[in-house]
GUSE-75093 format. One line per 5 residues: number of its first residue (from 0); for each residue x, y, z of N, C-alpha, C. Coordinates in steps of 0.1 Angstrom, whole numbers, plus 5000, padded with zeros to 4 digits. Layout:
<atoms>
NUM) X,Y,Z,X,Y,Z,X,Y,Z; ...
</atoms>
This chain:
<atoms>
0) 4320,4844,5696,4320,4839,5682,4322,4850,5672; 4315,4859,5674,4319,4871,5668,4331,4884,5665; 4335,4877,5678,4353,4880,5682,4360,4875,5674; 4355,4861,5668,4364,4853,5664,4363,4852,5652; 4354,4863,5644,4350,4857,5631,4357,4876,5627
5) 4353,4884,5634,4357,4901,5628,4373,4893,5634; 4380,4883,5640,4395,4889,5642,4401,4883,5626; 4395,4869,5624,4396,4860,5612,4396,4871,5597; 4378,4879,5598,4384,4887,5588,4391,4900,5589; 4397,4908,5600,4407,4913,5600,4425,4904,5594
10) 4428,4892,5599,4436,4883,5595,4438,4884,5578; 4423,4881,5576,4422,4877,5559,4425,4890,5553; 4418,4902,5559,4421,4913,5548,4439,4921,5546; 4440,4919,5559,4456,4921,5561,4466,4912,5553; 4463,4897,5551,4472,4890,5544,4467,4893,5526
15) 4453,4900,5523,4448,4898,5513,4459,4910,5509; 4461,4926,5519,4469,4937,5511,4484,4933,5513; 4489,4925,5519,4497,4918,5516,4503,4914,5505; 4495,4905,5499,4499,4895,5489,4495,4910,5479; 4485,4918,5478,4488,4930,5464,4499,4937,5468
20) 4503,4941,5474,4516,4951,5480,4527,4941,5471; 4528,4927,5476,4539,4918,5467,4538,4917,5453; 4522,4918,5451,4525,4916,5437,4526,4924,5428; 4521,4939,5432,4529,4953,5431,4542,4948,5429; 4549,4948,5439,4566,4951,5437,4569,4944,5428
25) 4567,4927,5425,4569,4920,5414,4565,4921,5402; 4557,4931,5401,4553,4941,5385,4560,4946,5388; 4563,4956,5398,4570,4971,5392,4583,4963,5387; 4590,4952,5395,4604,4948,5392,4602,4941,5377; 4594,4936,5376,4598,4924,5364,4591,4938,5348
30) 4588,4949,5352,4586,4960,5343,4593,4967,5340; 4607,4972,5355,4621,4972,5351,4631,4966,5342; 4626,4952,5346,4637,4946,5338,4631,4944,5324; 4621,4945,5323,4612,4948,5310,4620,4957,5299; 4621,4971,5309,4622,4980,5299,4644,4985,5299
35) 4644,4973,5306,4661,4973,5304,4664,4965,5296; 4659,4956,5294,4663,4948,5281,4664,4953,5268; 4647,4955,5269,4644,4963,5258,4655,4975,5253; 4659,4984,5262,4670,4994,5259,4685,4989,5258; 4687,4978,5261,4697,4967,5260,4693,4962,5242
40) 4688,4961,5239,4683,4955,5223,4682,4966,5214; 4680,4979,5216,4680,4990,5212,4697,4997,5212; 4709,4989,5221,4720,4997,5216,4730,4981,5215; 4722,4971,5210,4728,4960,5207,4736,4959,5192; 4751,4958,5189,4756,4960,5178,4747,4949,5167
45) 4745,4959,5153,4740,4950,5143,4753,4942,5135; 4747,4927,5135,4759,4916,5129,4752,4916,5110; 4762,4911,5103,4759,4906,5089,4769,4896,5089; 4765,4886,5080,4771,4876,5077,4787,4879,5071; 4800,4866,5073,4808,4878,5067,4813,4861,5060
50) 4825,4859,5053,4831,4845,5049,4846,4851,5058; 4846,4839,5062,4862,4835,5067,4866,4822,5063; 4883,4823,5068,4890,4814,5068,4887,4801,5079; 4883,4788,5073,4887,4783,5081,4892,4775,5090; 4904,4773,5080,4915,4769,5085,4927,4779,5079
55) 4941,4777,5081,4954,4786,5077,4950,4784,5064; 4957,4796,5058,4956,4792,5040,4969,4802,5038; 4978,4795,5027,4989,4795,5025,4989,4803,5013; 5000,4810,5010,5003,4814,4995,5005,4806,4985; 4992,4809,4974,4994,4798,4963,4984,4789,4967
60) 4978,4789,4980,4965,4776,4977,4956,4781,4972; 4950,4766,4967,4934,4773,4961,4922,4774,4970; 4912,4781,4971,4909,4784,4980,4890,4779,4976; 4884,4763,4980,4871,4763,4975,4867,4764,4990; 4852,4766,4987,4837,4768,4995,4842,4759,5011
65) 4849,4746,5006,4852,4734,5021,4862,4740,5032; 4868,4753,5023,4881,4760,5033,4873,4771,5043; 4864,4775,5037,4856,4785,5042,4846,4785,5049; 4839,4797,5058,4828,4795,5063,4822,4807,5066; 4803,4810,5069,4805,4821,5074,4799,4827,5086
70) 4804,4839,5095,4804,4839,5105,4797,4855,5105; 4794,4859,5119,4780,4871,5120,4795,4884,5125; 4794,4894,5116,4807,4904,5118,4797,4915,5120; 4803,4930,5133,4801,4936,5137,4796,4946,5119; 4784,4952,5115,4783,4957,5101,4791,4973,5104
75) 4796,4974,5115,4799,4988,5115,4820,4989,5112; 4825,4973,5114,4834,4977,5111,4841,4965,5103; 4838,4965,5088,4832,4950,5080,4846,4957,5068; 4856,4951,5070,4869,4954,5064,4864,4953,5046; 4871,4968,5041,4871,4967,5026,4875,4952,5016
80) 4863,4954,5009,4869,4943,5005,4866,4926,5010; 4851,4924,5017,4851,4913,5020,4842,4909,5014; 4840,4894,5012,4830,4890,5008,4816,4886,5017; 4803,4887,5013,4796,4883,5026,4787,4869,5020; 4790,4866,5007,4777,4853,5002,4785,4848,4996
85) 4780,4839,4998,4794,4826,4982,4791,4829,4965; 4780,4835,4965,4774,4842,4957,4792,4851,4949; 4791,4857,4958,4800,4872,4957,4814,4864,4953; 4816,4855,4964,4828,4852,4957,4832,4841,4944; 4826,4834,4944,4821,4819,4933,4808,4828,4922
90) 4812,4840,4913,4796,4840,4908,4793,4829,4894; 4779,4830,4894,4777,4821,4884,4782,4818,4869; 4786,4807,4867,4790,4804,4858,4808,4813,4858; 4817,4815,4870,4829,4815,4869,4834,4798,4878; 4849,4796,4873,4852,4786,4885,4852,4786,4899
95) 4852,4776,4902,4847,4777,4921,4862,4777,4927; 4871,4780,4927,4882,4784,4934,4890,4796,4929; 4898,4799,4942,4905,4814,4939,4920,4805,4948; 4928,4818,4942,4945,4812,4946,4946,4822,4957; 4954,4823,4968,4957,4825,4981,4966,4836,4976
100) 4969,4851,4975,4981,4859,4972,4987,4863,4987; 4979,4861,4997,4986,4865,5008,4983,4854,5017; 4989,4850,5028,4986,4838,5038,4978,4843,5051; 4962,4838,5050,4961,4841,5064,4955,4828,5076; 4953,4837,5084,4949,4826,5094,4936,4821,5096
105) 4931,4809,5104,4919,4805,5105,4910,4818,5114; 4900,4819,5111,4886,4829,5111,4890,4841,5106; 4899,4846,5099,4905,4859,5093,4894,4863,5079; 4887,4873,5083,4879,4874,5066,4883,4873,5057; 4881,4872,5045,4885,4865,5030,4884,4876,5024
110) 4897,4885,5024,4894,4898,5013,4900,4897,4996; 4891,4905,4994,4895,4905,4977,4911,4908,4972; 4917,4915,4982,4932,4915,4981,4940,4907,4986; 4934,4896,4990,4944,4882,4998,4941,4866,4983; 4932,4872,4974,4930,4861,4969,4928,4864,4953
115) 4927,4859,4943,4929,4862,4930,4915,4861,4925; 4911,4863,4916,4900,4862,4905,4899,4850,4903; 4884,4841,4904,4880,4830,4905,4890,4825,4889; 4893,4810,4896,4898,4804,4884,4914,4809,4881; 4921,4818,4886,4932,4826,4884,4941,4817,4893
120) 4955,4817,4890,4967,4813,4896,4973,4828,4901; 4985,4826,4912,4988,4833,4917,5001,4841,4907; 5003,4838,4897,5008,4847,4887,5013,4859,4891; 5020,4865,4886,5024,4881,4885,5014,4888,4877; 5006,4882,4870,4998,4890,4862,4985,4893,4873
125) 4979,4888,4881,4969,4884,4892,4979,4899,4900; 4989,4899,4903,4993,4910,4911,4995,4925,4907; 4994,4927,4895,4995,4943,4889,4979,4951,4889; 4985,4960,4894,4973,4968,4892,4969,4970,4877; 4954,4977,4878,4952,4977,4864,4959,4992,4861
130) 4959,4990,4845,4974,5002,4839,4985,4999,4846; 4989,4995,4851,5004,4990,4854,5013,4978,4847; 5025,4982,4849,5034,4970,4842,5044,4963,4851; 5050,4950,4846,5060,4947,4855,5074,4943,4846; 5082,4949,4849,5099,4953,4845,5103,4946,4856
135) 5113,4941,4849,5126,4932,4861,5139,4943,4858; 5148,4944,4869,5156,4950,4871,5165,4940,4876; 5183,4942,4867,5195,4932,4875,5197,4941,4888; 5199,4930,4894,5205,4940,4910,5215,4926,4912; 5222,4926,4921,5236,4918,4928,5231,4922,4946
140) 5244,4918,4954,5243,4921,4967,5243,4934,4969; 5252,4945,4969,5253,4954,4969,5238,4964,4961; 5236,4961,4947,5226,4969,4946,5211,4966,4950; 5211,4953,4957,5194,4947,4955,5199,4947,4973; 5206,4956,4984,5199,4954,4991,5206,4945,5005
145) 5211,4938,5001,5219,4927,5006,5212,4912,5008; 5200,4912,5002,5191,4903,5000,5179,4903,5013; 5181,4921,5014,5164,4923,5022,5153,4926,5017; 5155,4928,5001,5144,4926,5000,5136,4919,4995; 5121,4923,4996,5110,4908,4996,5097,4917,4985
150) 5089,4906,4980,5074,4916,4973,5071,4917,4984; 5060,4928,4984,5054,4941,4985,5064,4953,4991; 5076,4953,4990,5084,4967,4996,5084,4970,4987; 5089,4983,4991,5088,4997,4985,5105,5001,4983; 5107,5003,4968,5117,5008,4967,5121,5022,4960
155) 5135,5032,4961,5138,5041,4954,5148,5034,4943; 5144,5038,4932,5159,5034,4920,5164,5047,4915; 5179,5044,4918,5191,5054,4916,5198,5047,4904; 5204,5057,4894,5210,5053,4884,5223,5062,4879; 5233,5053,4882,5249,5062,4883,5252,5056,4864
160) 5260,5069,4860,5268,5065,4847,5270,5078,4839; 5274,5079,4829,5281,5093,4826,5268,5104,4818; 5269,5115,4822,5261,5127,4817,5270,5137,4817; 5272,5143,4802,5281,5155,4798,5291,5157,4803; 5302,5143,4803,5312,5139,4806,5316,5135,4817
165) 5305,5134,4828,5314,5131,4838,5300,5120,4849; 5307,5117,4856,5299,5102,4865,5289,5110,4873; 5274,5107,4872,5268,5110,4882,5255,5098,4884; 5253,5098,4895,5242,5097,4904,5230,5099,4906; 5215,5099,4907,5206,5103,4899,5198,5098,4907
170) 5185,5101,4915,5172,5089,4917,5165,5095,4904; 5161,5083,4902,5149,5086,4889,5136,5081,4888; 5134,5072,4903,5123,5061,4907,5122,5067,4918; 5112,5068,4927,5110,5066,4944,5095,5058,4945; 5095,5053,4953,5086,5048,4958,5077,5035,4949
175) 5089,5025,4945,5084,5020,4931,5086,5005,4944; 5067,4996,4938,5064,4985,4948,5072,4973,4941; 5083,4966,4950,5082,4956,4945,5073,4941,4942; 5070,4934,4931,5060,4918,4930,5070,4908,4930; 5079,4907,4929,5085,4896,4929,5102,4900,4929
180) 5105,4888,4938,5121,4883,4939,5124,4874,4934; 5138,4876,4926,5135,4864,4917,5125,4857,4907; 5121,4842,4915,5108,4836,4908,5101,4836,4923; 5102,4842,4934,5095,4849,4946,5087,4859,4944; 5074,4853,4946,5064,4866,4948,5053,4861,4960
185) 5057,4854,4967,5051,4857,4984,5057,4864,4992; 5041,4877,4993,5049,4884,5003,5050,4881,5013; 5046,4872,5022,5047,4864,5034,5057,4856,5036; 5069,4853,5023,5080,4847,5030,5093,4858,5038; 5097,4851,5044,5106,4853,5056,5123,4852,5053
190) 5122,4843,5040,5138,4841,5043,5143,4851,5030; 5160,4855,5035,5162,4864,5028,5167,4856,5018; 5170,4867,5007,5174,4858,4990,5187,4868,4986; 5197,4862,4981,5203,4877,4972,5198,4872,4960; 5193,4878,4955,5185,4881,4942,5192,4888,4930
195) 5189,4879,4915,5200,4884,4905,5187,4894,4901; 5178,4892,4899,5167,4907,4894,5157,4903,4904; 5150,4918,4906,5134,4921,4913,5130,4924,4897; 5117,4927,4902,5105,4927,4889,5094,4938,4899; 5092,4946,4892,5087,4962,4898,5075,4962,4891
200) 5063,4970,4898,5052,4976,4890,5054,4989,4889; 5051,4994,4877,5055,5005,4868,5044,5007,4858; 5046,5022,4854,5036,5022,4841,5044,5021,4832; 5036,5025,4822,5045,5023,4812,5054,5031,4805; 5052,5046,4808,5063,5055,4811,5072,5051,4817
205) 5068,5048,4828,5081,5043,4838,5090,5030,4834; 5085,5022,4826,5094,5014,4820,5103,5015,4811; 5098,5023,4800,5109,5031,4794,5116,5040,4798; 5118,5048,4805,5122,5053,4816,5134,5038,4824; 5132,5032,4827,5139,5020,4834,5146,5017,4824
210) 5142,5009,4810,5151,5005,4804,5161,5011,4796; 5159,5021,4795,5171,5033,4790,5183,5034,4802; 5174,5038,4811,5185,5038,4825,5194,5024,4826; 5188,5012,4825,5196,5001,4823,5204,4997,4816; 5203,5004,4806,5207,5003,4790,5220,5009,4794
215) 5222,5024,4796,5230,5034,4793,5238,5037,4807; 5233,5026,4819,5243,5028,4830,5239,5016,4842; 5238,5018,4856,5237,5007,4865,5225,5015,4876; 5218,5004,4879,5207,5005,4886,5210,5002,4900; 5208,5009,4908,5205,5006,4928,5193,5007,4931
220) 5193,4999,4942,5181,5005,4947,5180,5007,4962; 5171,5013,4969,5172,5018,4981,5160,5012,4990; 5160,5004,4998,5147,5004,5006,5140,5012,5013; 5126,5015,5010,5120,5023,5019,5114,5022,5025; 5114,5027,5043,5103,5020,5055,5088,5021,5049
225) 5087,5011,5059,5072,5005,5057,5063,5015,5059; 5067,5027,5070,5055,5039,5071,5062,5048,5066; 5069,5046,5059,5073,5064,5052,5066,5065,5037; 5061,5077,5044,5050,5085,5033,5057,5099,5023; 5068,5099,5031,5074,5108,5022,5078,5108,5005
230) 5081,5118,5001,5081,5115,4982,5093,5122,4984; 5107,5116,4983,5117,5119,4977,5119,5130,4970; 5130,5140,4971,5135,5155,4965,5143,5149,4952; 5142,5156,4942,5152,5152,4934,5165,5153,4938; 5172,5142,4934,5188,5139,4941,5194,5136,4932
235) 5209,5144,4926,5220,5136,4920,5232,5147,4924; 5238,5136,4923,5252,5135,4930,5261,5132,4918; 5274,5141,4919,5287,5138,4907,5299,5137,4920; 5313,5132,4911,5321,5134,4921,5328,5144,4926; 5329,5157,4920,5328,5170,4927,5320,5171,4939
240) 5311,5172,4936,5299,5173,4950,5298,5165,4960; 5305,5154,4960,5305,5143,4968,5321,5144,4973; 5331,5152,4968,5340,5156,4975,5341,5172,4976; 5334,5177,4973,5331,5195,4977,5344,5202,4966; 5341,5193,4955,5352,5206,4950,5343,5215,4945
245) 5347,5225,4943,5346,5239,4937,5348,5237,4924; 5338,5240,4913,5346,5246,4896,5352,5259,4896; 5362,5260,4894,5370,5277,4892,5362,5284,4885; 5364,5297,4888,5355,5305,4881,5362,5307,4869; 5350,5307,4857,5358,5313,4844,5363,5327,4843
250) 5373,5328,4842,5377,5345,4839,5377,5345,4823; 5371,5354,4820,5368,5361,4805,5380,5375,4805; 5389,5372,4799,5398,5382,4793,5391,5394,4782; 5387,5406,4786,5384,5416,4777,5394,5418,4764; 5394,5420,4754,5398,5422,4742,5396,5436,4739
255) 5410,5445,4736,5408,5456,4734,5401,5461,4721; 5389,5469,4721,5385,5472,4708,5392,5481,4698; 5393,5476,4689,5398,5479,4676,5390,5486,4668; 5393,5501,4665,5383,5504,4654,5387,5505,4639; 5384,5503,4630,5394,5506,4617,5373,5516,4606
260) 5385,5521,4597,5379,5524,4583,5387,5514,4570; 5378,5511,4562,5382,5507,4551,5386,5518,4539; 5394,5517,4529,5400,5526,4522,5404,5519,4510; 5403,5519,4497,5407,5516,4484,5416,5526,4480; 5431,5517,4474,5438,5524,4472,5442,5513,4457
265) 5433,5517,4447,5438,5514,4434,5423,5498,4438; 5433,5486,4431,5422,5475,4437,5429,5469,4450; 5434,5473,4458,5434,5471,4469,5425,5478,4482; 5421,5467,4490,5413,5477,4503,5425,5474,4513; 5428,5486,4521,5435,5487,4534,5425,5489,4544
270) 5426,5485,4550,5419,5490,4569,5430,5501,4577; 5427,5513,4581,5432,5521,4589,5436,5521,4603; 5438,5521,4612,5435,5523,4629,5428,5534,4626; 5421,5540,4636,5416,5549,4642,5409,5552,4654; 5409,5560,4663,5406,5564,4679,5395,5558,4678
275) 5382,5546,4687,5370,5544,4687,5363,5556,4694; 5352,5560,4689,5347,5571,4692,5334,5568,4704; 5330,5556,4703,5322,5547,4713,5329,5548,4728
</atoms>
């Protein structure tokens, strides 16, 4: 009986370090995953609220609170220019809609440069920067392009007509944005136009500047790639230089010097020759 009772509690103590041995490991494990989480939550990206689109929104729509929504955006890489509260974009006591200046797509953030000033239409005025002006310029096929271009490119204006008698060529603009084609000023349309004038942002220097040039001869313009950063050299061109002629050199004929004295003879003065001594 005693056999049977020391084997029972040998049995019991063995299943007893058993079950600690298991419940050891099932701490140590569930205190790994403890402290992985935790270090998982510690390099988890922080979100803030952001407004999007949400559905397409077109150039020219108005744009209220029912179109929008808002969604949780990475705060580390929260595009210039966005709104994050309805607050920001609707403030108090302005109107509750904005006009659409650029077209975007559904969940696309709602930036301050895709949409106008509460209450604003999509106007040319809504698109000038501040201090800036907008001048239309005539252009035809030939000078506007062949009807490539569209608002927001970038153009050079060249101005041919006569300076100190003779025809030249001139850039007098580089890098001037266009807002409108025609009565087109989305920049998101696609179809080409030949256009009788573009309409340019300029200051106000630069408009008088333009309309003199208009005035006094004919305007081109040149399109410039979408990533060129370069700033144009000054350029003009006559038709000598465009065919390599040469101006002859002036030859200056020396004139032999003459020396004289003057001399009264009675009430008359004569002039003499005499050898120059210079």
């Amino acid at each position: 009986m005693r056999m049977i009772f020391g084997l029972v509690l040998l049995v019991g103590l063995g299943l007893a370090g058993f079950a600690v041995y298991m419940a050891q490991g099932y701490i140590d494990q569930y205190e790994r995953q403890l402290a992985a989480e935790r270090a998982a939550r510690t390099q988890q990206v922080d979100l803030v609220p952001v407004v999007v689109a949400k559905e397409h929104l077109r150039y020219g729509q108005q744009v209220t609170l029912d179109n929008l929504r808002r969604v949780q955006w990475p705060k580390t890489s929260l595009p210039e220019g966005v709104f994050q509260t309805a607050e920001e974009l609707f403030p108090e006591g302005k109107p509750k809609f904005r006009t659409v200046l650029r077209a975007m797509e559904a969940g696309e953030p709602l930036l301050a440069v895709k949409v106008t000033e509460p209450g604003a239409d999509a106007g040319l005025t809504s698109r000038l920067t501040r201090g800036m002006r907008a001048f239309a310029i005539r252009v035809d096929v030939t000078s506007g392009v062949s009807g490539f271009l569209r608002p927001g490119d970038r153009v050079d204006v060249y101005w041919t007509g006569q300076s100190r008698q003779k025809q030249v060529t001139k850039l007098i603009e580089s890098g001037v944005r266009l807002i409108a084609v025609d009565q087109i000023a989305d920049e998101d349309t696609s179809r080409p136009v030949i256009a009788r004038t573009v309409t340019v942002e300029v200051s106000p220097q630069q408009v008088a500047a333009l309309a003199q040039a208009q005035s006094t001869g004919r305007l081109s313009l040149s399109l410039v790639g979408a990533d060129d950063d370069l700033v144009a050299e000054v350029v003009q061109v006559d038709q000598k230089t465009l065919l390599g002629i040469e101006d002859a050199p002036v030859v200056v004929e020396e004139k032999e010097e003459v020396c004289t004295i003057r001399t009264r003879r009675g009430a008359e003065v004569v002039e003499i020759p005499i050898p120059c001594t210079n």
